[in-house]
C-alpha positions, 0 to 999 in steps of 0.5 A: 360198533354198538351203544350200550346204556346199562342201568338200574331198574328203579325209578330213577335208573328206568328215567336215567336210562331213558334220557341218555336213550334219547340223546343216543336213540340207536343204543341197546338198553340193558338193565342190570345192578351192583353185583352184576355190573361186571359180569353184564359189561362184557357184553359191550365189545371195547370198540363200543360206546357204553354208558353206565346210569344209576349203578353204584360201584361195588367194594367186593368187584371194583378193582376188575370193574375198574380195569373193564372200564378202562378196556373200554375207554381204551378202544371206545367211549365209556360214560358213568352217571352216578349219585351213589358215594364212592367206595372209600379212597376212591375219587371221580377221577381216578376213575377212566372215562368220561366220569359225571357223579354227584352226591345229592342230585339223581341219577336223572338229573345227571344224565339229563344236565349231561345231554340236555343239548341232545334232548327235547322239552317233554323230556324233561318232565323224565329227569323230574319223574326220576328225581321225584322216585329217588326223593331227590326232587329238591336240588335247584335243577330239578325245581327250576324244570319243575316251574314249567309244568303242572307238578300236580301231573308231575307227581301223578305220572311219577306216581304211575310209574313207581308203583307199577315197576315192582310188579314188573320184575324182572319183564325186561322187554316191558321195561324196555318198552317204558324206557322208550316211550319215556325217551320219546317223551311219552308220561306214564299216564298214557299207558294202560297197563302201567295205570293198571299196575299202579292201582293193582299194586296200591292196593296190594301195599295197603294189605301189605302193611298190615301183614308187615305189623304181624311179620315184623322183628325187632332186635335193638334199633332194627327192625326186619322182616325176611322173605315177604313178597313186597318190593324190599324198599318199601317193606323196610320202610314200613318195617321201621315205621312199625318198629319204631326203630332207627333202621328198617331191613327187608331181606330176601333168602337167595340160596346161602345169601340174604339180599337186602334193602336197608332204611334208616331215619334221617341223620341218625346213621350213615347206613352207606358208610358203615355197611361198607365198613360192616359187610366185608368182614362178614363176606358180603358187600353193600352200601348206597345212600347214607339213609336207603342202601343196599347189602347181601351177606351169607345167610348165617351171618344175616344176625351179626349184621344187625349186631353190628348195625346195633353197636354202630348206632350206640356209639353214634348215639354216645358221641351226640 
């Protein structure tokens, strides 16, 4: 029998993953998405133990996500640390296995409330880097650890660390390695060449938002830029910013699908709830937070998708 931790390769998920490696330290640590939860649970035998961080359900997959879960905890143990909402109608517990989600709270906050019995002091400085990736840095959990260090340091080591993981990619083994040496309690700080990516890679986003100003469209209340190589969170940010607009899209060209990030202003939109509502109809499936999510929808209907997103927001805005 094995143990398995499978999360997101974001800061939050990369610091999730780690808290839960620590409190389980023989456990294989396996980085996948949304999409590809299904597909990568197969790996786990049903005598295993599999814990899941960070991973938010997709609409399109979720009835055979939830039969795999229940294979799993049938024979084994199955844990779910998750902030993302939940598909609609769907409720923690209808959900099999040992079911941690919270709305408003990181994925490392989770995790960490979870096992902190089994994790040390300087681990804890990890549930704060991931709150701090994900802006979920303010819940009471989170400000009450941040007490017993220098936030000033804090902040320096989320920093390293956040700008370093998009120049990383897809190097799992590299990522595998941070996640162990956070799980030992080790700060990003004190590695070289995360420091070096981190540096490498602000002065990459410097050129970056210029040329996003010149790559940038707009078409209503979204603005969006397509296949430029920055990480998709940040370039939809900027493409916003830039814009002026309400919503941000940063997409990227996969064959016949554009995979996107999406970032809305503050109380304007549930870009969560109206993607999920949206990207069905089109063939497609997203959804997240209510202001940073995620879709992917087949590359002729990428225009519809800002149509939709554009009557959606007039008749939020007709209803204030």
């Amino acid at each position: 029998m094995s143990t398995w931790i499978f999360t997101h390769g974001d800061g939050d998920g990369v610091c999730a993953g780690a808290l839960a490696l620590a409190a389980n330290p023989d456990a294989n640590v396996f980085f996948t998405h949304p999409y590809g939860l299904l597909e990568d649970l197969q790996q786990a035998e049903e005598e295993d133990t599999v814990i899941i961080c960070d991973i938010a359900l997709s609409q399109l997959h979720l009835k055979n996500i939830i039969e795999r879960f229940s294979e799993l905890e049938q024979k084994g143990s199955l844990y779910y640390f998750d902030h993302h909402p939940l598909p609609s109608g769907l409720r923690p517990r209808d959900l099999p296995g040992i079911i941690k989600h919270k709305i408003g709270s990181s994925a490392s906050e989770i995790v960490y409330t979870f096992f902190k019995d089994k994790i040390g002091v300087l681990q804890s400085r990890v549930a704060i880097y991931g709150a701090i990736s994900d802006y979920m840095d303010n819940t009471r959990t989170i400000q009450n650890l941040l007490e017993m260090w220098d936030k000033r340091a804090i902040y320096l080591d989320t920093g390293i660390l956040v700008q370093s993981l998009p120049l990383i990619k897809r190097e799992y083994d590299l990522k595998r390695s941070i996640v162990r040496e956070l799980a030992v309690g080790k700060p990003p700080s004190l590695n070289s060449k995360l420091v070096d990516l981190a540096v490498e890679q602000s002065k990459r986003e410097e050129e970056a938002i210029k040329e996003i100003k010149e790559k940038v469209k707009i078409e209503g209340e979204v603005a969006y830029v397509l296949d430029y190589p920055f990480p998709l969170g940040k370039t939809a940010i900027y493409a916003r910013a830039i814009g002026g607009v309400h919503v941000g899209i940063a997409g990227e060209t996969r064959k016949n699908v554009i995979d996107m990030s999406l970032r809305a202003s503050g109380g304007v939109i549930d870009l969560n709830k109206v993607l999920r509502e949206i990207t069905p109809r089109l063939g497609g499936s997203g959804g997240g937070h209510p202001q940073a999510a995620g879709a992917r929808v087949p590359k002729d209907k990428f225009h519809l998708l800002i149509s939709e997103l554009n009557k959606a927001l007039r008749v939020l805005q007709l209803r204030n």
